[in-house]
C-alpha positions in Angstrom: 0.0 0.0 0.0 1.1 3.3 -0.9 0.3 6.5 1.0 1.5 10.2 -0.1 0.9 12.9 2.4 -0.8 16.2 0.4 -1.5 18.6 2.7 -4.1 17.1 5.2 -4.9 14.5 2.4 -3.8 11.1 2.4 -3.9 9.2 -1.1 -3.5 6.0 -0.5 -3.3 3.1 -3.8 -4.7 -0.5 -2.4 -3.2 -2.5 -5.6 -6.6 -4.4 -7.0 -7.0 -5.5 -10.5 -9.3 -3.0 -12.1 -11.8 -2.3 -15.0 -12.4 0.7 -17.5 -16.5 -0.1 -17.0 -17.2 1.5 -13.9 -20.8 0.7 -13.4 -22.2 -3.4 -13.3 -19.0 -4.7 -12.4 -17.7 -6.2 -9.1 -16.2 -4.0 -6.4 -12.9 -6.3 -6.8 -12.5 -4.7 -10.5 -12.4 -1.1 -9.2 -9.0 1.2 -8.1 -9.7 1.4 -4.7 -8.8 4.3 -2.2 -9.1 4.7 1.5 -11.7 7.5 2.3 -12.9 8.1 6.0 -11.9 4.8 7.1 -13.5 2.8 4.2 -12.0 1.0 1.7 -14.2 2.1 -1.5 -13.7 2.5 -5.2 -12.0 5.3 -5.9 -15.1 6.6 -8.5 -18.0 6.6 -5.3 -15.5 9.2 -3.6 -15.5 11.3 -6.5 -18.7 11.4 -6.6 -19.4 12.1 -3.2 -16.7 14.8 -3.1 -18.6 16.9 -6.2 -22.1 16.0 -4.5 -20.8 18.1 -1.4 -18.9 20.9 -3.4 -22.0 21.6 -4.6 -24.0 21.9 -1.4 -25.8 19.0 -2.2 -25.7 17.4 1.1 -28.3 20.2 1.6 -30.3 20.1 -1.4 -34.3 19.0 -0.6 -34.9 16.0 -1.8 -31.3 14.5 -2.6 -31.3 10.9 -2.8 -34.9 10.7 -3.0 -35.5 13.2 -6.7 -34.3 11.2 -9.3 -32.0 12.6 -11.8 -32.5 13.7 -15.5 -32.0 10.1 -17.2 -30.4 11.1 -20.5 -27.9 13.2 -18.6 -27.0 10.1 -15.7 -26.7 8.1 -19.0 -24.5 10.3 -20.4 -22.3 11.0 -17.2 -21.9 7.0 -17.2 -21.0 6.9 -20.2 -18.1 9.8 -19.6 -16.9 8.2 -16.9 -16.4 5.1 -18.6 -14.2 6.8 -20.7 -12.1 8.6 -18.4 -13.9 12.0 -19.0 -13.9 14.6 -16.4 -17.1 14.4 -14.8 -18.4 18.1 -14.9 -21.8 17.6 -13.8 -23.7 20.4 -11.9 -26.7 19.3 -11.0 -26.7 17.6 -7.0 -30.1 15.3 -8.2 -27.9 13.6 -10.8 -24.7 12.9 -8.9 -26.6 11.3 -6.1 -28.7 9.4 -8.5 -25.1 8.0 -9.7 -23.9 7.0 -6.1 -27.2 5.1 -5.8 -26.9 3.8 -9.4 -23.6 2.0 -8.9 -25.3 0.2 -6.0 -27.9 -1.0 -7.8 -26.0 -2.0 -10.6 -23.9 -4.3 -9.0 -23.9 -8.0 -9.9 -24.4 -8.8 -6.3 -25.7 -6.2 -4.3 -24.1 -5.3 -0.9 -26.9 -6.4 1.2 -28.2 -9.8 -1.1 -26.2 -12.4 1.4 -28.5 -11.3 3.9 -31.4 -14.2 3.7 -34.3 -13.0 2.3 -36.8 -15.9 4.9 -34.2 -13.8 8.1 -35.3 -10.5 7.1 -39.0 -11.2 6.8 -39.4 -13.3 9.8 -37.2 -10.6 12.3 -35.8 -7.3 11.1 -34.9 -6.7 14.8 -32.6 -10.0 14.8 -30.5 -8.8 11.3 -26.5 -7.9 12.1 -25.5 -6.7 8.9 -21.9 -8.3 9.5 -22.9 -11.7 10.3 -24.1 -12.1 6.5 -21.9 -9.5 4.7 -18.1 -9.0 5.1 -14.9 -7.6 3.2 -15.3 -5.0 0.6 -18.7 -5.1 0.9 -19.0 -4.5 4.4 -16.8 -1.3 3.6 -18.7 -0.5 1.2 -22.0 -0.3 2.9 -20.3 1.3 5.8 -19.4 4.5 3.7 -22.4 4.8 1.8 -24.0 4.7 5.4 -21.3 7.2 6.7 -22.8 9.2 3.5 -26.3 9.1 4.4 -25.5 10.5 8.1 -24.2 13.1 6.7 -27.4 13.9 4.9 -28.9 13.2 8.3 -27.3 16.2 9.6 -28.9 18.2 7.1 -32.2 17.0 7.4 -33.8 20.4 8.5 -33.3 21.7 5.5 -32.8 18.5 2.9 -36.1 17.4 4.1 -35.1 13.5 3.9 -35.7 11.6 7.5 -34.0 8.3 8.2 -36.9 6.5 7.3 -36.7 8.6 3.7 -33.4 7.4 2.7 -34.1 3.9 3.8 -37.2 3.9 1.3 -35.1 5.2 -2.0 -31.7 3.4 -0.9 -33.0 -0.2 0.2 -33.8 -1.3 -3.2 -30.5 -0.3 -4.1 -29.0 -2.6 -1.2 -31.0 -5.4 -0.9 -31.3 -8.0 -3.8 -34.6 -8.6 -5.3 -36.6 -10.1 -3.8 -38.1 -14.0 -5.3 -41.9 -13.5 -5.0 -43.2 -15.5 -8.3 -45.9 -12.3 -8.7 -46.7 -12.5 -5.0 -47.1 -8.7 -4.6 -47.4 -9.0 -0.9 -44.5 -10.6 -0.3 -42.5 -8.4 -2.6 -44.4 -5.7 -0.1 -43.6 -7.3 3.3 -39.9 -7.4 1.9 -39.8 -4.5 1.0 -40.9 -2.8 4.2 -38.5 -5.1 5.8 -35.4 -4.0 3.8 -36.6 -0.4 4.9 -36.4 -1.2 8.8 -32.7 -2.6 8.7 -31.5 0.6 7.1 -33.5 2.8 9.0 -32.4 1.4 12.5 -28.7 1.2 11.0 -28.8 4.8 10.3 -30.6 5.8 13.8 -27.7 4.1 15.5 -25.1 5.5 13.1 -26.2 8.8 13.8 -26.9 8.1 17.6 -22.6 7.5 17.7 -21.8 10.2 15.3 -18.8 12.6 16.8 -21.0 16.2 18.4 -18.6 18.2 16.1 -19.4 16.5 12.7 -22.1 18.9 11.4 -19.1 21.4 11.7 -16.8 19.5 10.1 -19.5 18.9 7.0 -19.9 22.5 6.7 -16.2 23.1 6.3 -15.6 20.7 3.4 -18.8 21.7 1.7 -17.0 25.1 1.7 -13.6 24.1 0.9 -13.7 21.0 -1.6 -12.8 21.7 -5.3 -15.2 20.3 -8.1 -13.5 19.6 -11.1 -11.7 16.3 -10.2 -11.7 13.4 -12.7 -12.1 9.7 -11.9 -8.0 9.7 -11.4 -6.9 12.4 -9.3 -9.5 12.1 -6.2 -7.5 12.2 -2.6 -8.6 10.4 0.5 -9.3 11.6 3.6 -7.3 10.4 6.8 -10.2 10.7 9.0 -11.3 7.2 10.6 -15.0 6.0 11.6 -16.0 2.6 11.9 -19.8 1.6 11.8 -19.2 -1.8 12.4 -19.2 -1.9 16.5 
């Protein structure tokens, strides 16, 4: 592992063999970086990093307003082909973040038995089913969405608002045969995990954080590319 000190950044290169295509691939086939503790690909901290340059963090709605298709499509496309990703608009950069999720071949929650989630959401540990570079990445894109917690005043999305609009994108689908209740009971299951994962998240999150938010939604430059995105030396774990 290589780590080079920029200012209070840390880039840090975890050697894994990686892929051009950047959506529907596995997280093995990503460039991976080392961003608030979490071991992620190095394209999801990109994107997070323009989504909070541009306030979006605080933007009604984000996560849950859906971007403008053609341009999401388009942004893919550019990032596929190492295009500097120049997007302005909050609603479509979170729309990516949840994208990738969705679009993996395995989904970061789809170990999790789908009969263990119906029968008791309260009984679900996230870890005993999901480990490794998944784990990390669900940890970060739940460090993500505390963030947006912090913001909820004036982003208008509660806990139980991101676990609606990010659950599908977590969870695999669910094997109903057409049995529309089931497909509801699952889905309302789904829902519950993430919400009582992010009430505990944000129930351990450090008093000064909203602070430290605001001072990177001030301070963090936009026009970064899919290969020049530093990492930040700043450690949480939502694991414990």
């Amino acid at each position: 592992i290589l780590c080079v000190l920029l200012s209070s950044w840390c880039v840090v290169s975890v050697p894994r063999m990686t892929s051009k295509r950047q959506f529907g691939v596995s997280i093995d086939k990503h460039l991976m970086v080392i961003d608030e503790g979490f071991e992620v690909p190095r394209l999801l901290v990109t994107l997070k990093r323009h989504l909070i340059a541009l306030n979006g963090l605080k933007t009604e709605g984000i996560f849950r307003i859906s971007g403008n298709e053609s341009q999401v499509l388009k942004a893919i496309r550019d990032i596929d082909k190492g295009k500097v990703l120049r997007d302005t608009n909050p609603h479509n950069l979170s729309t990516l973040i949840k994208r990738w999720c969705k679009d993996l071949p395995k989904r970061l929650l789809a170990d999790i038995p789908e009969n263990k989630l119906i029968e008791n959401t309260d009984a679900i540990v996230v870890e005993e089913y999901v480990s490794g570079l998944a784990l990390s990445v669900f940890n970060w894109v739940i460090n993500l969405l505390t963030q947006v917690l912090q913001f909820e005043e004036t982003n208008k999305m509660t806990a139980n608002n991101l676990a609606i609009v990010w659950a599908p994108a977590l969870f695999g689908d669910v094997e109903s045969e057409g049995d529309f209740m089931k497909e509801l009971t699952y889905s309302e299951k789904a829902t519950s995990v993430i919400v009582k994962i992010l009430e505990k998240a944000v129930s351990q999150s450090p008093t000064d954080s909203k602070q430290h938010i605001l001072h990177r939604l001030r301070s963090q430059p936009i026009g970064m590319t899919t290969d020049d995105v530093p990492s930040s030396t700043t450690s949480s774990s939502l694991s414990s």
